[in-house]
C-alpha positions as CSV (number, residue, x, y, z in Angstrom):
1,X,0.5,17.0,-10.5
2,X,-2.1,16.5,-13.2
3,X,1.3,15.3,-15.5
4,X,2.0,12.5,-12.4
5,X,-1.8,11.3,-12.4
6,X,-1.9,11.0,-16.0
7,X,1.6,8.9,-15.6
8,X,0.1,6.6,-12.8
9,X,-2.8,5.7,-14.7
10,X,-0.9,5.0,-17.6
11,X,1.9,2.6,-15.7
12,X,1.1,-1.0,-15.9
13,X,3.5,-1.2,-12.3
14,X,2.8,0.5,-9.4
15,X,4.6,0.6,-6.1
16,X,3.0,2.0,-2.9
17,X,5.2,3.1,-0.2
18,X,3.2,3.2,3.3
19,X,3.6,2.0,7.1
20,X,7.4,3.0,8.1
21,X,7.7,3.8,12.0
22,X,6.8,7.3,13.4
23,X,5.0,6.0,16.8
24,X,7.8,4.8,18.5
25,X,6.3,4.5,21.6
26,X,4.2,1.9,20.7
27,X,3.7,-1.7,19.3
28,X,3.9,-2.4,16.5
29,X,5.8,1.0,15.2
30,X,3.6,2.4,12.6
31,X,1.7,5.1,10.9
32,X,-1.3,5.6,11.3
33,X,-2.5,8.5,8.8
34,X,-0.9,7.5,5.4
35,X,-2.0,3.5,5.5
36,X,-5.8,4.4,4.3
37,X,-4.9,6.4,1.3
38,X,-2.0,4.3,0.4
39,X,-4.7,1.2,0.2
40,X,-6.9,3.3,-1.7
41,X,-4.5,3.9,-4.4
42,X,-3.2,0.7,-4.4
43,X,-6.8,-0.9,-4.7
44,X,-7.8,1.8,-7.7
45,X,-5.0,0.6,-9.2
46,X,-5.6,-2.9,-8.9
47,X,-9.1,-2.6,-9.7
48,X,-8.1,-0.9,-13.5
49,X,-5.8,-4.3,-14.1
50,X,-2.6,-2.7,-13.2
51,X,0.2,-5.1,-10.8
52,X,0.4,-3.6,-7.3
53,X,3.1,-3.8,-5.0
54,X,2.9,-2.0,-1.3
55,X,6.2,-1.1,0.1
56,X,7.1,-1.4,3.7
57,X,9.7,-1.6,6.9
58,X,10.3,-5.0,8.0
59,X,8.7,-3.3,11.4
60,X,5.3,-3.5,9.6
61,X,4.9,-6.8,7.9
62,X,2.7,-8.5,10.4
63,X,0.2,-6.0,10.8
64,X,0.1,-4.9,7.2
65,X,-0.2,-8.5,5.7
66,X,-3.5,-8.9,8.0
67,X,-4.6,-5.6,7.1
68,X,-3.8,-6.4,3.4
69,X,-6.4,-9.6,3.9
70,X,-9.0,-8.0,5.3
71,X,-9.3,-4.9,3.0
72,X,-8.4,-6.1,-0.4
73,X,-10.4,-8.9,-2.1
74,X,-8.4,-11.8,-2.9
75,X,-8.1,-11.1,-6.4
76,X,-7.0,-7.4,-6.1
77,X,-4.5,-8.2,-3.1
78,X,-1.1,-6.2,-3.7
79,X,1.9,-7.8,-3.8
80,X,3.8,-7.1,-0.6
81,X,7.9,-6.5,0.0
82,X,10.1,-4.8,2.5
């Protein structure tokens, strides 16, 4: 693990894959545990200069772009794609 840390904070790139469905049962159809860390990363990441990009299901898209606005200053905000 310490040999993938030392690679992440080395990349100048970083991809985050968060939000694909698991509640099915509900709307919209996503995760709920793995979105906080996920932003975490991906705002550590953008806070030591390094280009984000959060990865998603099309299912997500609304709900993570507002959630994307809200948490990340605009500066910092992570590319987003499907």
């Amino acid at each position: 693990m310490l040999f993938r840390s030392k690679k992440l904070i080395k990349a100048r790139r970083i991809a985050v894959l968060t939000g694909f469905s698991c509640i099915i049962d509900s709307e919209p159809h996503i995760e709920t545990d793995g979105i906080a860390g996920a932003f975490a990363i991906a705002n550590s990441m953008a806070l030591m200069g390094r280009h984000v990009t959060i990865l998603m299901d099309k299912h997500c898209e609304e709900i993570m772009n507002k959630i994307c606005e809200g948490y990340f200053k605009p500066e910092l905000r992570p590319r987003v794609d499907l």
